[in-house]
C-alpha positions, 0 to 999 in steps of 0.5 A: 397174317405173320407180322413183324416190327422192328424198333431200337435203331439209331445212331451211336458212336463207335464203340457204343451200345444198341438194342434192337427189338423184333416182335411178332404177331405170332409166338416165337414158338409158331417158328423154326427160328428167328433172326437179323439180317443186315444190309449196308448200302451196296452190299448184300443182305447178310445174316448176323445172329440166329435164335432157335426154337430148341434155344440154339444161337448162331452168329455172324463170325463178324458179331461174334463176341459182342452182339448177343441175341435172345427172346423175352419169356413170354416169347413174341419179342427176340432182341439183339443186344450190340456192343462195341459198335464199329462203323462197319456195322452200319446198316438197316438190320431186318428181322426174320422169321422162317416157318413151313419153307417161308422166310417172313421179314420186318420193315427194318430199322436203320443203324448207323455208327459214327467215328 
């Protein structure tokens, strides 16, 4: 069974710092590639950065520049470094899994950027 746990949320002020962490019960290397998303109360799940297996990144016009995403070298734990947090970044961030057509989800981990 395909597991994945979330930690690191919190609240931060604007213009702070976070890191979120995601590990899995798998390898990082059992996936075509890894994520988080982001929903904000009303809104849509919505991607913010991808990691793939062959190393490439993908991010979230919106993230761009100041949220970096990465694995540890043992490869089980992706992480999301945030930085200059602004209040519409408040969400609960999900991570994300995508292997043999099947997206597989965290339970999540709320962040919230107060003014």
């Amino acid at each position: 069974q395909v597991q994945l746990v979330e930690s690191g949320g919190g609240l931060v002020q604007a213009g702070g710092s976070l890191r979120l962490s995601c590990t899995t019960s798998r390898s990082f290397f059992y996936f075509t590639h890894m994520g988080w998303y982001r929903q904000a109360p009303g809104k849509q799940r919505e991607l913010v950065a991808q990691i793939f297996s062959g190393g490439s990144l993908n991010y979230a016009d919106s993230v761009k520049g100041r949220f970096t995403i990465s694995r540890d070298t043992i490869g089980s734990t992706i992480f999301l470094q945030m930085s200059s947090l602004k209040l519409e970044d408040t969400a609960v961030y999900y991570c994300n899994g995508y292997y043999s057509l099947r997206d597989y989800w965290g339970q999540g981990t709320q962040v919230t950027v107060s003014s």
